[in-house]
Short mmCIF file of the C-alpha atoms (twelve columns), coordinates in Angstrom:
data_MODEL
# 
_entry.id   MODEL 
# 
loop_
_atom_site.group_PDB 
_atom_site.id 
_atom_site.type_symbol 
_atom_site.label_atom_id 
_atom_site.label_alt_id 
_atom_site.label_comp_id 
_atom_site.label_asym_id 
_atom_site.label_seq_id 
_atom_site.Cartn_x 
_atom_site.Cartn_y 
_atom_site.Cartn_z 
_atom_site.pdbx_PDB_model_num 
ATOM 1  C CA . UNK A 1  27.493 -10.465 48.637 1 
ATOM 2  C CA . UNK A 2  25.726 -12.793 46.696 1 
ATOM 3  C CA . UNK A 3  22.546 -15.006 45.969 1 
ATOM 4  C CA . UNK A 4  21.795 -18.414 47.065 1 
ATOM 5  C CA . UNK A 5  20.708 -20.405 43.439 1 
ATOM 6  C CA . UNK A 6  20.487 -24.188 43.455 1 
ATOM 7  C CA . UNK A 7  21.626 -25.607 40.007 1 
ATOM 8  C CA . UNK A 8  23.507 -28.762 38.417 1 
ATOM 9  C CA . UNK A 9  26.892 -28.156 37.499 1 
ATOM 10 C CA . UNK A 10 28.189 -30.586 35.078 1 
ATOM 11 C CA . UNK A 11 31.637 -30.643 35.711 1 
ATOM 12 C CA . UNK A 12 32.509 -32.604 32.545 1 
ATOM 13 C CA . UNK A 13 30.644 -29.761 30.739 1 
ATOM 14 C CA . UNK A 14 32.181 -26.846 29.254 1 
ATOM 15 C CA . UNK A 15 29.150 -24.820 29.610 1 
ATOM 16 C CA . UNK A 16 26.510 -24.470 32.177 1 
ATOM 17 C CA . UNK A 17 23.331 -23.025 31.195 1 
ATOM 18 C CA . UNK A 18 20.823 -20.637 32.977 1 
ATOM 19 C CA . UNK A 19 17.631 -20.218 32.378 1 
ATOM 20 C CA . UNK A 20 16.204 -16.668 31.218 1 
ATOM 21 C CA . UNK A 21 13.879 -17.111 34.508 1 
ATOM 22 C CA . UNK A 22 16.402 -17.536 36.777 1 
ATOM 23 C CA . UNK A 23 18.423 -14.966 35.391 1 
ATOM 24 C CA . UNK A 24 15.022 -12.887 35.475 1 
ATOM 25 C CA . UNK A 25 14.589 -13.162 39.197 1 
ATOM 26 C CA . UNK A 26 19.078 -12.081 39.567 1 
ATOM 27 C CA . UNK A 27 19.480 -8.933  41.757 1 
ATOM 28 C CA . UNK A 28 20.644 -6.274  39.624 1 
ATOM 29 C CA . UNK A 29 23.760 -6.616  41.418 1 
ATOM 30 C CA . UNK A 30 24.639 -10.384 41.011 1 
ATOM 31 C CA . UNK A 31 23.151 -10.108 37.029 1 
ATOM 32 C CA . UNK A 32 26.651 -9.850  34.654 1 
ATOM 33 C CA . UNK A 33 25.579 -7.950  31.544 1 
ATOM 34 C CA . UNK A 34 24.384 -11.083 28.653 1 
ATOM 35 C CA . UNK A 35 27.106 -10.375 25.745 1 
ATOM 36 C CA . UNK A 36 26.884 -11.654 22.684 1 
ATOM 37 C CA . UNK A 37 27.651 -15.409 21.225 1 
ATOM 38 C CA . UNK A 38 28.565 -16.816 18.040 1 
ATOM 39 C CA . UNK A 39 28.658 -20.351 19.263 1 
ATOM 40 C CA . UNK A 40 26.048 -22.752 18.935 1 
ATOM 41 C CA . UNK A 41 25.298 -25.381 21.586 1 
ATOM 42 C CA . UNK A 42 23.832 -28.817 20.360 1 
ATOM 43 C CA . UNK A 43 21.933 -31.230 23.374 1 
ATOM 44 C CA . UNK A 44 22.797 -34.596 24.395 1 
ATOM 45 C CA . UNK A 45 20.512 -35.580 21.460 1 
ATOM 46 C CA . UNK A 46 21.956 -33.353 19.315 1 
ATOM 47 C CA . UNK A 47 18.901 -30.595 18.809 1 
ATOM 48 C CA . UNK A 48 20.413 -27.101 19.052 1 
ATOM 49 C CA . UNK A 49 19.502 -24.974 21.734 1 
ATOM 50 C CA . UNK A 50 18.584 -21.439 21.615 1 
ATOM 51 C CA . UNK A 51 20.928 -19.275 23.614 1 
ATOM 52 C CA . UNK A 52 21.082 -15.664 23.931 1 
ATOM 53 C CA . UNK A 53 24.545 -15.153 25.237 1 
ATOM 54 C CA . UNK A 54 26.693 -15.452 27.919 1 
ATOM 55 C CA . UNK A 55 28.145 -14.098 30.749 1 
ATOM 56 C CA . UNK A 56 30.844 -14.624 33.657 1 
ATOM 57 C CA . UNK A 57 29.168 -15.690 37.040 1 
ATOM 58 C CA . UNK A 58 31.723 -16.390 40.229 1 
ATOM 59 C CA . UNK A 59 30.106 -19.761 41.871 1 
ATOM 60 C CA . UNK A 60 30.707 -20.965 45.255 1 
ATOM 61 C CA . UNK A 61 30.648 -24.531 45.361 1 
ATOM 62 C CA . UNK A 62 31.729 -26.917 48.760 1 
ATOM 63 C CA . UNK A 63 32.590 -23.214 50.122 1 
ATOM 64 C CA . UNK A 64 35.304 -22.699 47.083 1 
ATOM 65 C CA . UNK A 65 34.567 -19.770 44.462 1 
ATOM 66 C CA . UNK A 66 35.437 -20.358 40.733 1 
ATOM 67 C CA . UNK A 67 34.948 -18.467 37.772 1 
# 
């Protein structure tokens, strides 16, 4: 199973982000339920941005898959 998704992963990053559209367009089955966040996230020049959770997503990246 899975969905094919083309992103940047920032490996020095401790988050990645994804957008609400491409979470939008998630099969129901690949689409973790959003839970609720306390944290906020700052840019690289240092506005905040908006988040509305998070959730666990298993990636496959150079055919390895990480959590």
């Amino acid at each position: 199973m899975g969905c094919d998704v083309n992103f940047l992963v920032d490996t020095g990053s401790g988050y990645s982000i994804l957008s609400e559209d491409l979470y939008a367009v998630l099969p129901a089955r690949e689409k973790p339920k959003i839970e609720a966040v306390d944290k906020r996230i700052r840019t690289a020049s240092g506005d905040l941005l908006p988040i509305k959770g998070f959730a666990h997503f298993k990636v496959k990246l150079a055919g390895e898959v990480v959590e």
